[in-house]
C-alpha positions, 0 to 999 in steps of 0.5 A, a space after each residue: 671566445 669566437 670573437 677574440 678567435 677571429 681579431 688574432 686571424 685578422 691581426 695575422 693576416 694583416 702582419 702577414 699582408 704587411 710582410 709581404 709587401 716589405 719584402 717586395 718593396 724592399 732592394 733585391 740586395 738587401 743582405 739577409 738580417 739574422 734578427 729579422 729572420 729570428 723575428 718572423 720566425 718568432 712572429 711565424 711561432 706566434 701565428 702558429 700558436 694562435 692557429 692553434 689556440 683558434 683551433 682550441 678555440 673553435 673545437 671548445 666553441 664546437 664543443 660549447 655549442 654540442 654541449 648547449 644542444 645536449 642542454 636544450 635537448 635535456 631541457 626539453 625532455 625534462 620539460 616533457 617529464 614535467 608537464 608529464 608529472 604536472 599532469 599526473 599531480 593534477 590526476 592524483 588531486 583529482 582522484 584524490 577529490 573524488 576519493 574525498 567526496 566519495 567518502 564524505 558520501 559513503 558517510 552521508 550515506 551510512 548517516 541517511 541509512 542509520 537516520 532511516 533505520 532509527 526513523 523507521 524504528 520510531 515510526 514502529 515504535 508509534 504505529 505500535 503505540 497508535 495501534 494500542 491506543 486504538 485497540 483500547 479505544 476500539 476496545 471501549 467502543 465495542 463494549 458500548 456497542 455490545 452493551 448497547 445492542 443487548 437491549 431492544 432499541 426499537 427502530 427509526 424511521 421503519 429501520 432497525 436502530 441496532 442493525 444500523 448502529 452495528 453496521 456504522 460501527 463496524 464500517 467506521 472500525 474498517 472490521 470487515 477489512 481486516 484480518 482478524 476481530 473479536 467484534 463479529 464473534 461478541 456480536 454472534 454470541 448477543 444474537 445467540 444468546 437472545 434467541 436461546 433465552 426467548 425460549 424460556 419466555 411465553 409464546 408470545 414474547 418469545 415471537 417478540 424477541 425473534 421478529 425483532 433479531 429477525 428484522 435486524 439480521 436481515 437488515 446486516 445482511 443486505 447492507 453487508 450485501 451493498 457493501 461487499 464488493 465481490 458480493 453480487 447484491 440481494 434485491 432490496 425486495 425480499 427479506 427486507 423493504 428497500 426503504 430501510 437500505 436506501 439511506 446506506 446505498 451510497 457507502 463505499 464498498 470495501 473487499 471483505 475478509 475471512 471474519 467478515 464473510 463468515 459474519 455474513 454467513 452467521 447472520 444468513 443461518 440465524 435468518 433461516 433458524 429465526 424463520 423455522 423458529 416462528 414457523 415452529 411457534 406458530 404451528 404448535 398454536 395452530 396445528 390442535 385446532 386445524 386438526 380438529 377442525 378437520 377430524 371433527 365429522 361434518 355435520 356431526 362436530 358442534 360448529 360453535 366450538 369449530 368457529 372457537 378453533 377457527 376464532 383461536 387459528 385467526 387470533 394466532 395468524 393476526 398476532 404473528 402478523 401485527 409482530 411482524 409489522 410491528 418490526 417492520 418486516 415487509 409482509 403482503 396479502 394480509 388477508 390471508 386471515 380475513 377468514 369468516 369465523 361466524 360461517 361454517 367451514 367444511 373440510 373441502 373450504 380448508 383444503 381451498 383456504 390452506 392450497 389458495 393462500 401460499 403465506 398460510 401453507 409455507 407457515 402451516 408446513 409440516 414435518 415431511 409426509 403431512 399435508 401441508 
């Protein structure tokens, strides 16, 4: 439109300039044409409409060009909202994503938390079934130990063999490391029971069945002693000779609890009941003979029935002795019975033998107020 604007501009200026020049080469008397002057009117009409169509044209250019300006503009604001939706799109499918992969790993969380939780109940449901299956071995095995130890299985090597089997038994079981046991109790009432029973039987065999306890009990005590690891330790040189423990020092010490402290503790009252026990024994032999070798009138009392009493106190001495022995209980200064029985002993003589030798006057001590 701009172009067509400017040829009908050019076209009338060029008729115009045309015009120009004829009416000044033209004669001065030139008689004035009627057709001529209809024709530029006419061309002067022509000129004027299209002075107004370039008019139109320009305004509707103008127009045009506000029009396209207003387009750009909308354009570019359209392109801002776009990118400005493009971009909260690619929000939404983001937050969509990580909606998505927070779900899927909620689910696999809840599946780890169900998988945990059925794991957890069939690892109860095995350590119940562990733990019965060893309670009934554990079961089987303590009554082989309980039978096993209600004999007399003698000794090894100078150690007991009982107290040793319970000993290995117990720190196999991990008894002295739990909360609660039967097995302390079961071993307490064999213990019991034999002492009871030994007093039904003769002298003699009564001592039997009491050194022996006697020898295996303080055995217990001094490995429980090595073993237990709040315990401060007994010395091997005591109750028992340290030849006996000295295989079983290196044993890992463990932290007891209450049973087995109290089975130590037991195993401490039957040492100090099994000693007054044989002490008792041994005075109620020896006691009527001392008594009447020392009423009997020196030098009246007949010295073949004193060496007879002193013959039976050496006899009774020596038998208690080679029991002791016998289970290995570490017993010094044997000679305290080496008593010459074909001499005659007065009363001063007793008062040295029983004051000199402290193994005969702890065993001879008597109820409070006697001499000892």
């Amino acid at each position: 439109m701009c172009l067509l604007a400017e040829e009908a501009k050019a076209d009338v200026i060029r008729e115009q300039e045309t015009a120009r020049k004829a009416i000044e080469e033209a004669p001065q008397v030139i008689k004035e044409n009627s057709e001529d002057t209809e024709k530029f009117n006419s061309l002067t009409s022509e000129v004027e409409a299209l002075k107004a169509s370039l008019q139109s044209e320009r305004q509707a250019a103008e127009d045009l060009r506000n029009a396209f300006s207003e387009a750009e503009a909308r354009n570019s604001e359209l392109a801002t909202n776009l990118e400005n939706v493009t971009r909260r799109v690619d929000q939404l499918c983001e937050s969509a994503s990580l909606q998505s992969e927070q779900q899927a790993a909620e689910d696999l969380r809840k599946a780890l938390s169900l998988a945990e939780a059925r794991n957890l109940e069939l690892t109860t449901k095995l350590e119940n079934v562990t733990r019965r299956v060893d309670q009934l071995c554990e079961s089987e095995s303590q009554e082989v130990l309980v039978k096993c130890i209600s004999q007399n299985l003698g000794y090894d090597g100078g150690k007991p063999v009982a107290a040793c089997v319970i000993y290995k038994c117990l720190l196999h079981w991990r008894s002295f490391e739990v909360e609660r046991t039967n097995i302390f109790d079961r071993i307490v009432k064999i213990i019991a029971s034999a002492i009871e029973v030994s007093d039904s039987y003769k002298v003699s065999d009564n001592n039997e069945v009491l050194a022996y306890w006697l020898s295996n009990s303080a055995m217990l005590v001094c490995v429980l002693q090595r073993t237990f690891r709040s315990s401060t330790m007994l010395s091997s040189k005591g109750l028992m000779s340290g030849v006996l423990v000295s295989y079983l020092d290196r044993q890992s010490q463990v932290v007891p609890k209450c049973p087995a402290m109290l089975f130590k503790k037991q195993l401490i009252d039957f040492l100090q009941k099994i000693y007054g026990m044989m002490r008792d024994n041994l005075k109620k032999e020896i006691l009527p003979h001392l008594e009447y070798c020392k009423q009997a009138p020196w030098p009246f009392s007949n010295p073949k029935e004193r060496i007879v009493h002193w013959q039976r106190i050496v006899g009774s001495l020596r038998s208690y002795l080679n029991i002791m022995k016998a289970n290995n209980h570490p017993i010094r200064g044997g000679g305290f019975i080496k008593i010459n029985a074909a001499s005659d002993v007065n009363d001063i003589e007793l008062s040295q033998l029983i004051h000199e030798k402290p193994s005969l006057s702890f065993l001879l001590s008597r109820e409070e107020g006697s001499p000892s």
